[in-house]
C-alpha positions in Angstrom: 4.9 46.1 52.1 5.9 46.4 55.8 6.7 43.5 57.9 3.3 42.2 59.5 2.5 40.0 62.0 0.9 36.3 61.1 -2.5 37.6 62.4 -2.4 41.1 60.4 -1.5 39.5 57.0 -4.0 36.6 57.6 -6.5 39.5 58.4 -5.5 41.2 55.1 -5.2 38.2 52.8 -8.6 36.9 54.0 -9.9 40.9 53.5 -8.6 40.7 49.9 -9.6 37.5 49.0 -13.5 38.3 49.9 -13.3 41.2 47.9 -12.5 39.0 44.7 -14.6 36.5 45.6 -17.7 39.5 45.8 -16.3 41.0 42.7 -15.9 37.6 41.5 -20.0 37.2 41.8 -21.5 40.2 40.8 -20.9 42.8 43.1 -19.5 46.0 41.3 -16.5 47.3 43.9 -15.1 45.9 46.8 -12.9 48.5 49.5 -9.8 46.7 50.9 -7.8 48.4 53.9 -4.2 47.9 54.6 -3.2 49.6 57.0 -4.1 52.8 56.6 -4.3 52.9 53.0 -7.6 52.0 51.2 -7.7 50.8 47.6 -11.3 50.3 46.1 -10.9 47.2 43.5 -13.7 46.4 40.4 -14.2 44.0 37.8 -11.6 46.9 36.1 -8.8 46.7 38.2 -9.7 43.1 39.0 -5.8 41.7 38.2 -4.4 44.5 40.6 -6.5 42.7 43.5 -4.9 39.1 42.1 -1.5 40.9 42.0 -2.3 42.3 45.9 -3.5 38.7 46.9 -0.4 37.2 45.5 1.8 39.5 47.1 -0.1 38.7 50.8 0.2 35.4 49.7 3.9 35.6 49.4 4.6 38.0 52.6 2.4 35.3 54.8 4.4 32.0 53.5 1.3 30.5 52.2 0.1 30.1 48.5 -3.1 29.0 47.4 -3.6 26.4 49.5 -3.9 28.8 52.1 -0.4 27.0 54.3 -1.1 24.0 53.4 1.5 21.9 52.1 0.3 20.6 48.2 0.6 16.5 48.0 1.6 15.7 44.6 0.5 12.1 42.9 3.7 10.0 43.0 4.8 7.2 40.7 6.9 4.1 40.7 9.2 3.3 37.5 10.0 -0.5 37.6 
């Protein structure tokens, strides 16, 4: 992938992520643009969309949690 700008991958990870979610309830193919390139994802090709999120996820800086930091339960050994 090209460099992008905070605003086009945010555009394009929140693109691919409601195409899984549709996919993800019922509906049978989903179109995602980047850039000029179009990929039509279905429940098929399903882990190529995951793999594409991943990927946005990665190039943006944020994971999952959409940029959020994760807080993780902390203990205290005496």
């Amino acid at each position: 992938m090209s460099c992008l700008t905070t605003e086009q991958c945010r555009a394009y990870l929140a693109e691919a992520r409601a195409a899984l979610h549709a996919i993800s309830t019922g509906k049978h193919r989903q179109t995602v643009q980047y850039g000029e390139r179009r990929v039509t994802y279905t429940q098929a090709n399903v882990a190529d969309l995951r793999a594409y999120i991943s990927q946005l996820e990665a190039q943006c800086g944020c994971g999952a949690t959409g940029g959020a930091s994760v807080r993780r339960p902390f203990g205290v050994i005496w």
